[in-house]
N, C-alpha and C positions, 0 to 999 in steps of 0.2 A: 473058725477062729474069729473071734473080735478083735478090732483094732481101735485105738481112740486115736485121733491126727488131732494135735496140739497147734492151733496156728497163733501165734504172736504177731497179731497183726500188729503194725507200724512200730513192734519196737527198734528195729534197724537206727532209723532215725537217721539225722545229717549230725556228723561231729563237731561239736559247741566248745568255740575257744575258751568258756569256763570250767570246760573238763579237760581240758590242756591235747585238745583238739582230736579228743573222742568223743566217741556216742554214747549216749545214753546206756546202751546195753552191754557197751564195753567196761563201763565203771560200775554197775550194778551189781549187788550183792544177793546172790537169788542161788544160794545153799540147799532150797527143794527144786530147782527145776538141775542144777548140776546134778544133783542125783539121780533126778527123772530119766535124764540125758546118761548118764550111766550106765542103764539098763534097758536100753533103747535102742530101734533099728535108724537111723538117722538116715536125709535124704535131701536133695534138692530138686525143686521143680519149679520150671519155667511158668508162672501163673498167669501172667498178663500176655496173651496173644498179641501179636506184632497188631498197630493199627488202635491199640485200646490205649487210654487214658491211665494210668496207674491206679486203683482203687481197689479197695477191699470188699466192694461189690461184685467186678468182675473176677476178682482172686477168688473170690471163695464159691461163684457157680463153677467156675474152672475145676477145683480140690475138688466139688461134690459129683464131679463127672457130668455136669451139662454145659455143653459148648458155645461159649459166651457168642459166637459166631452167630450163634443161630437161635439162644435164648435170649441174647443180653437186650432188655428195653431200656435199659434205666433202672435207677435206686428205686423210684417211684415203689412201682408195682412188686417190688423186692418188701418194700417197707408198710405199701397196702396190705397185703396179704400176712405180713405180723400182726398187725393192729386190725385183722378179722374184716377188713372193705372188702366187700364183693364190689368188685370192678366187671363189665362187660370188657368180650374181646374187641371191640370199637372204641369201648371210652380209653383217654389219654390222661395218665396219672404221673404227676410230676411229682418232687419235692417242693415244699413252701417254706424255705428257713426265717425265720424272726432274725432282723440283724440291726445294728445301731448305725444310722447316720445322723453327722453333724457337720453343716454348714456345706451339705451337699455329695459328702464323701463319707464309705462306709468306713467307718471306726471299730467297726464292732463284728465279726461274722457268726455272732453267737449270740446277741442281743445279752452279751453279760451273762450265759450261761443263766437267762432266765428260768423260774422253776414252771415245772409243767405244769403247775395250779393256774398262775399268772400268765403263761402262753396259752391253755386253753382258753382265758375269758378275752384272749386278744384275738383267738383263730374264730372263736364264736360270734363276736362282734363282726371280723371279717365276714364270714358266711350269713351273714344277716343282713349286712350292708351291701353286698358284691353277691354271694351265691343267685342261685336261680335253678331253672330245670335242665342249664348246660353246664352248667358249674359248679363245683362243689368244696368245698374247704373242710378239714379234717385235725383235729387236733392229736399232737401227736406226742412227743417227747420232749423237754425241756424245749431249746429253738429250732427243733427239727416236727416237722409237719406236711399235708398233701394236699394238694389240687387233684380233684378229676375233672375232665373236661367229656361231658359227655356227647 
């Protein structure tokens, strides 16, 4: 038997006193997933292991059946291994987000939701300026991107 698991990541959300102090998913009008849900074996499951951080990094090796326990390193090497980086089991791979600050303080954790054209010629410049043969900068998704540290 196939099965497909549906995961709605972050729609839960916190209740927004401009939805008269529901969530987002409470007032949403989504007439194909009620029906989806109709004909569906519905379930809850505990995803975040006691000791983790809330994240839909560690949620989703949990759902895929590897135990955040014992695989989880970080987003890093999660998001190396989409964007095709061969990483060594020694090298150290981080996230490198693009973010706005002004007058000392971040403003911004998305640098503006920069496009990924314009964040690549800034992660390029980085790895030109800073990289070397222990370090490495990787251009990645709009303000989302990687260090390895080799």
């Amino acid at each position: 038997m196939k099965y497909v698991v549906l995961i709605p990541d972050g729609a839960s959300d916190y209740p927004l006193d401009e939805l008269g102090s529901k969530t987002p998913l409470e007032v949403a009008d989504m007439p194909h997933l009620k029906e989806l849900v109709s004909k569906s074996e519905l379930g809850l499951v505990e995803t975040i292991p006691e000791g983790f951080s809330p994240g839909s990094d560690v949620a989703n090796l949990n759902i895929l059946g590897y135990n955040p326990k014992k695989y989880y390193s970080g987003r890093g090497p999660l998001e190396a291994a989409y964007h095709g980086i061969e990483v060594a089991s020694k090298d150290t791979v981080f996230r490198c987000n693009l973010i706005t600050v002004k007058n000392g303080i971040i403003k911004d954790y998305s640098a503006s939701h920069i496009g990924t054209e314009d964040a690549a010629v800034l992660i390029k410049a980085v790895e030109t300026e800073l990289g070397s043969k222990d370090i490495s900068f990787y251009p990645g998704m709009s303000y989302r991107h990687l260090t390895v540290f080799n």
